[in-house]
N, C-alpha and C positions, 0 to 999 in steps of 0.2 A: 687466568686473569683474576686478581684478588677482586673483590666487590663489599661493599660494605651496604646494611641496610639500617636504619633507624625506626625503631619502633619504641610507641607509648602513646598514650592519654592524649590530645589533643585542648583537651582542656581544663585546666589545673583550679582550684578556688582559692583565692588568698588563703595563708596563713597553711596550706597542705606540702606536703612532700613532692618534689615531679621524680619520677623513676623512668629513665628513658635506657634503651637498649638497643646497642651495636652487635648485629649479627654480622659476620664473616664469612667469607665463604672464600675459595679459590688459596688460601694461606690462612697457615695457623699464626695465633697471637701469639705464639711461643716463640717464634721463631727471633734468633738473636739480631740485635742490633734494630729491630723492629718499633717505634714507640707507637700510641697508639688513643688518640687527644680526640677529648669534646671541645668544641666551638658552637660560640651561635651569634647570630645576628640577630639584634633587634630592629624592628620597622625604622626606615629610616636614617640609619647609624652602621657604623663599621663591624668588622668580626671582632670577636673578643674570646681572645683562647682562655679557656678555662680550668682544663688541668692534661694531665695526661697521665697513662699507665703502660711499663716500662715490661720486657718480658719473662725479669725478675718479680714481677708484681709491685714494685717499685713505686709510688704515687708524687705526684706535684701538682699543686693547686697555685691558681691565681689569688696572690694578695687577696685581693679586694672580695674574692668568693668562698675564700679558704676555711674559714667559718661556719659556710651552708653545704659546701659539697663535700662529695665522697665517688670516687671510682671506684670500680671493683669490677673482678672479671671473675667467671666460668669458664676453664678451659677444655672442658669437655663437650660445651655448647659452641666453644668459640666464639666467647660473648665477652662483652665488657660495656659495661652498667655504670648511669653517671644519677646519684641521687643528688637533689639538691633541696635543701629544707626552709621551711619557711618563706615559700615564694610570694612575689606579690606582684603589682601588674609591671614593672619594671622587669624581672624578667620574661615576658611576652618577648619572643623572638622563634626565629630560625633555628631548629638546634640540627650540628651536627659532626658525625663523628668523622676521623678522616685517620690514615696514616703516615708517619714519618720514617724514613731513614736517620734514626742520629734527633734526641733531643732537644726540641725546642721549645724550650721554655718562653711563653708568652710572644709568639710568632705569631703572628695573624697573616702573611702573604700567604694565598690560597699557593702560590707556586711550589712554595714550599715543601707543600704534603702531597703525596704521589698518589695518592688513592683518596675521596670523597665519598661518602654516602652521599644522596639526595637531599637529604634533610628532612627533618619534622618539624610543620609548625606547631610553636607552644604557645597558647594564649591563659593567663591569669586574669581569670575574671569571676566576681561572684553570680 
């Protein structure tokens, strides 16, 4: 059974980088046809897919965050890494990673994506 975990910092200060990390386990992120997306929820508010990374290494960001983030994987860790920069308390949320069969860009229905990590909460605060 694939599993996903999410790990990092729990608490980021304006104006710093957040570097959060998807460990794998159970399937590799190589494996074709696989993609393989950060989401997060903030307090109170809907998911908001934020990009994803393809098992070409392939990247797609959301409009609106495409500017602050970056994906990237290890596949020798079976990791894949969502940096996002210049954060401020607007991102305070949920994060987390999950996977798809078959790209979907800017999906947010949890049904979606067949496998969920737990999540991480991210709090922006000084």
């Amino acid at each position: 059974q694939v599993q996903l975990q999410e790990s990092g910092p729990g608490l980021v200060k304006p104006s710093q980088t957040l570097s959060l990390t998807c460990t794998v386990s159970g399937g590799s992120i190589t494996t074709n046809y696989y993609y393989w997306s950060w989401i997060r929820q903030p307090p109170g508010k809907g998911l908001e897919w934020m990009g994803t990374i393809a098992t070409s290494g392939s990247t797609y960001y959301s409009p609106s965050l495409k500017s602050r983030t970056s994906i990237s994987r290890d596949t020798y860790k079976n990791q894949f890494t969502l940096q996002l920069i210049s954060v401020n308390p607007e991102d305070t949320a949920a994060y987390y990673c999950a996977r798809s069969k078959g790209l979907l860009l800017g999906v947010t229905e949890a049904e979606m994506y067949d496998y969920w990590g737990q999540g991480t909460q991210v709090t922006v605060s000084s």
